[in-house]
N, C-alpha and C positions, 0 to 999 in steps of 0.2 A: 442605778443601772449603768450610767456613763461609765462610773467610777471602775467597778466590774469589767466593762467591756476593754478599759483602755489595760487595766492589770493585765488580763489576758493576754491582750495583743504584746504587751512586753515583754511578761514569760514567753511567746513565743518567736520575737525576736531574739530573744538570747540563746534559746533553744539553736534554732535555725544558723547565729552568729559561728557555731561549730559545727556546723554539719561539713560534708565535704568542701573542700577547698577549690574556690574557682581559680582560674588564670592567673598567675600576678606575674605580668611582662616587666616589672619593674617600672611603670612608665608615670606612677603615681607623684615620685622624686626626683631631683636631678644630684641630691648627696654629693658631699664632699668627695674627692679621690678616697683621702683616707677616714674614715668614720669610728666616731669617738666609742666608747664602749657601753652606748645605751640602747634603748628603744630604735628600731628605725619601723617610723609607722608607712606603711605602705596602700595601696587599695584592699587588702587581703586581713590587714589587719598589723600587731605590732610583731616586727622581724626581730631578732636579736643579735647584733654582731659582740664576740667575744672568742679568748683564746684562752691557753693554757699559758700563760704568761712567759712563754718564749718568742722571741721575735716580735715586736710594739709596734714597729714602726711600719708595717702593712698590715692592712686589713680589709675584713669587704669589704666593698664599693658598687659603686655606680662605674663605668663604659659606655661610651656614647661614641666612640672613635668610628668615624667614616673608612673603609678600609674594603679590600678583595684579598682573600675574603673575608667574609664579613664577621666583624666581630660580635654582634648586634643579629640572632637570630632572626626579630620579629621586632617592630616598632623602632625605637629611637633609646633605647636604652638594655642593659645587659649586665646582673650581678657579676661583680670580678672580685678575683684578688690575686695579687701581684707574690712576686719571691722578694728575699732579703737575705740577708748575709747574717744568720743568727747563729754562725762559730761552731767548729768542730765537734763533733760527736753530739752536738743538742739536737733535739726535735722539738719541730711548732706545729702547732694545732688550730687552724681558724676555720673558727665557725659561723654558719650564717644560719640562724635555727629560725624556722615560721612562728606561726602564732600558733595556741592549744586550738588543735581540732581534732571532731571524731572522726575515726575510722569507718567510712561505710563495710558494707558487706562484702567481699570478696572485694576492699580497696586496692588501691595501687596510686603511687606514685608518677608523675610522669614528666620530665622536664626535659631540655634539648641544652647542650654540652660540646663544649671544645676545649682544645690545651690550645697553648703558643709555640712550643718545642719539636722538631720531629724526631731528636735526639732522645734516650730514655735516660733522664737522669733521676728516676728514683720517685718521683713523688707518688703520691697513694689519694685516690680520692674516697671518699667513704660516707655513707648517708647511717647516718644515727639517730636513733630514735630517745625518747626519758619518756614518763608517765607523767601523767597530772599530778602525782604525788610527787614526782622530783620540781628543781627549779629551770625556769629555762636559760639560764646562763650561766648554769653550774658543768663542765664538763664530764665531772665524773659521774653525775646520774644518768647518760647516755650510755647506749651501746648497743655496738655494732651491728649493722644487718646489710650489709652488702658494701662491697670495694671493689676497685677497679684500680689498675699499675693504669701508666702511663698508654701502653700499649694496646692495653683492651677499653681505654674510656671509648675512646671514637676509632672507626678503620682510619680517616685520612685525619692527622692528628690536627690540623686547621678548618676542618670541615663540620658544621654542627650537624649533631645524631640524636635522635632521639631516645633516653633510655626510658623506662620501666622496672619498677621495683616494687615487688609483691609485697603489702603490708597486711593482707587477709590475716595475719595473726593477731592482730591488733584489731578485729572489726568491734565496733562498740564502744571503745577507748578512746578517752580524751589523751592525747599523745604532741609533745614535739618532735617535730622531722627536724634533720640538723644537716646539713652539708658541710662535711670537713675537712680542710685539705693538710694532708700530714704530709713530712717532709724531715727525715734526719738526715742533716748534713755532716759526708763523709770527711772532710779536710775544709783547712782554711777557706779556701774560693766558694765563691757566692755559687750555690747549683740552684735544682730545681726547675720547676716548671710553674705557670699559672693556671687561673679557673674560671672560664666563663660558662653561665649561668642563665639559663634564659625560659620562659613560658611555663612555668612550674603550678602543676596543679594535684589535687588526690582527692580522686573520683570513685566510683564503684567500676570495676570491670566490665569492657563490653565484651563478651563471651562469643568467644570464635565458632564462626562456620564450622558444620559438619557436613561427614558425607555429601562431599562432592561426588559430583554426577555432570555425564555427556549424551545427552539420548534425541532422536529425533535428528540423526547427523544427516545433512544434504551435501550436497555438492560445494556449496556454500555459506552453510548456516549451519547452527547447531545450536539444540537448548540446551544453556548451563544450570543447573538448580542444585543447593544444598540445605543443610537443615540450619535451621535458625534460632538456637536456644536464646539469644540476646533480646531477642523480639523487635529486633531493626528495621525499618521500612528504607535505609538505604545502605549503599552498598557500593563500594570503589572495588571492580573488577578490572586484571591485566591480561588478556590475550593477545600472546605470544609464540612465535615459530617456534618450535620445539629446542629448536638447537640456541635459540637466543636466549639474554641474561637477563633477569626480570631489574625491571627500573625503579619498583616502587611506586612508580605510578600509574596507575589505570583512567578507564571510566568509571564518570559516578552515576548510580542507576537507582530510581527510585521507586520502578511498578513493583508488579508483582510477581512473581517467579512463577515460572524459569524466565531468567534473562536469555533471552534469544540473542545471539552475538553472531553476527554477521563480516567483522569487519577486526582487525587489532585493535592494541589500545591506542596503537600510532593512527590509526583509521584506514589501515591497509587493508582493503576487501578481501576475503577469505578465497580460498583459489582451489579445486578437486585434488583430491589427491595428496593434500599436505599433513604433513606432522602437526600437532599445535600441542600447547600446552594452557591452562588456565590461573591466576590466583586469583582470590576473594577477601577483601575483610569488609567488619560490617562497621557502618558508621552511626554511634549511637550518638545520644544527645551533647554529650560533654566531652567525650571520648571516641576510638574504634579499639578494633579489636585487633590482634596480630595478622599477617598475611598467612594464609591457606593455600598450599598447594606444592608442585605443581600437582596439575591434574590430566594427562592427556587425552588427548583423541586427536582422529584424523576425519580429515573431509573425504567423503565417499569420491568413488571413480565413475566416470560414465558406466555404465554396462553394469555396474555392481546389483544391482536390484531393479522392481520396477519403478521405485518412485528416484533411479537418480540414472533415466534412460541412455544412451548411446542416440543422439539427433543428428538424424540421417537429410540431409540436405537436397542433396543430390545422388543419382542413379544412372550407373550401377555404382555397388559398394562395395567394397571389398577391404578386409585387415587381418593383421597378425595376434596373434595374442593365447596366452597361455590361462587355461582353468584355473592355476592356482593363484592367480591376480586375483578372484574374484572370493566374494562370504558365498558360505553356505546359509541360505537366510528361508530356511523351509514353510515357515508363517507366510511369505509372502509370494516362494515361487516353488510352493508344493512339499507332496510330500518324495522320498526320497523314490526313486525307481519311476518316476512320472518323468516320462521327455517330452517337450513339447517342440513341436519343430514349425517355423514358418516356412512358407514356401512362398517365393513370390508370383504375382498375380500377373500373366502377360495382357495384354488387350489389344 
């Protein structure tokens, strides 16, 4: 019965050893600058550096440079690989391929990225995929499924970004992902640009908010709620003045909807009368999902209805103001041809 129980438990290690791919910050190794053309075993498992046998003399690596900005997304270390002088009209091909793993269900890749250069001299970044039946350090079993110039890896070309790249065609499939950075040099002088590399993992998708919604608007409050296909219990909301640029960053909110938002994400208290706008994405276990929105609404005005009154202080009162400031909101203050008029009370 031992015997039994421990088989099992190992088929299901192995099983388990290729399911989706957690994190690998590179933080497992401190690797050579330049790395020889074998195995590089990591926390994730064995990484493969290898080229098209043009240009030898770089390859990935390890980055650990202290620097602003920062070379080093996350932790103390950052796959790189540098340029070289590989001679007029050649092109090089370096690869840094993960270990065999499956594709979950609607997977996706996701890792954070910079160049060195703000100049575009041409290099090409590109994620390639081979099948369990190809080898992992054959280049020619690879192929392509997404690229990026120089110009569209990241908006600020020294700033890391996070990308995303849809492998849902692959769900079920033992598969390498390959990172490769191509590069044909126009003339004799050394061009190009580098690659860093950082937080890399391939997850199932956290499946974005729907149908945003602003209901229950106050003076100073309003419930936000939208639909939740992802089945997330948390959630990073940004509210923002209308006219302002979303940051990407919000609050993280973990009850239960509607989140009632009171205040921005800066924790500027909501003010009558103002424009706003909203985004959401939801935060799943391993992953989120993309930003949703905007979404607008505006904070009610005094006078607008009865729950967001005119507070009259002192007596007598007296102001200006035109009808069409105000909603026509018949559920709350009648139906249409009904006037109600106060009259004040002398004593």
């Amino acid at each position: 019965m031992k015997k039994i129980t421990l088989l099992l438990l190992l088929l299901l290690l192995s099983v388990s050893g290729y399911s989706q791919m957690a994190v690998e910050g590179f933080e497992s190794t401190t690797g050579p600058d330049v790395l020889p053309s074998t195995n590089w075993t990591l926390g994730t498992g064995n990484w493969a550096v290898f080229d098209n046998g043009i240009g030898l003399g770089q390859r990935w690596g390890i980055n650990s440079t202290v620097t602003t900005p920062p070379i080093v997304y996350q932790g103390a270390n950052a796959a790189y690989v540098s340029r070289e002088n590989i001679g007029q009209n050649n092109t090089s091909e370096d690869f840094l391929a993960t270990p065999l793993v499956t594709i979950p269900t609607n997977g996706q890749l996701h890792f954070y990225t910079r160049s060195f250069s703000s100049a575009n001299q041409g290099t090409i970044y590109q994620i390639r995929v081979a099948p369990v039946t190809g080898n992992q350090t054959t280049p020619g079993d690879y192929s392509t499924i997404q690229q990026w110039t120089e110009a569209q890896l990241t908006a600020v070309y020294n700033v890391y970004e996070e990308k995303v790249v849809n492998l849902s065609a692959f769900a079920g499939q033992q598969v390498y992902v390959a990172f490769v950075m191509v590069y044909t040099q126009p003339s004799t002088v050394l061009g190009g640009d580098r690659w860093l590399v950082d937080n890399v993992s391939i997850v199932e998708q956290c499946l974005d908010p729907t149908n945003l919604t602003a209901t229950a608007i106050g003076l100073t409050s309003a419930n936000l709620n939208w639909g939740n296909p992802s089945g997330a219990t948390s959630w990073e909301i940004e509210v923002l003045p209308a006219s302002a640029t979303p940051t990407g960053v919000g609050v993280t909110y973990n009850g239960s909807l509607p989140y009632v938002a009171t205040a921005t994400a800066t924790g500027t208290p909501l003010t009558p009368s103002t424009a706003y706008v909203y985004y959401v994405r939801a935060l799943c276990s391993a992953t989120h999902s993309s930003w949703i929105g905007p979404f607008p609404f505006t904070t009610a005005s005094p006078g607008t209805s009865c729950s967001a009154p005119i507070q009259i202080s002192t007596l007598p009162y007296s102001t200006t103001d035109n009808t069409s400031n105000y909603t026509d909101n018949p559920a709350i203050e009648g139906s249409p041809g009904l006037v109600v008029v106060v009259l004040p009370i002398i004593i």
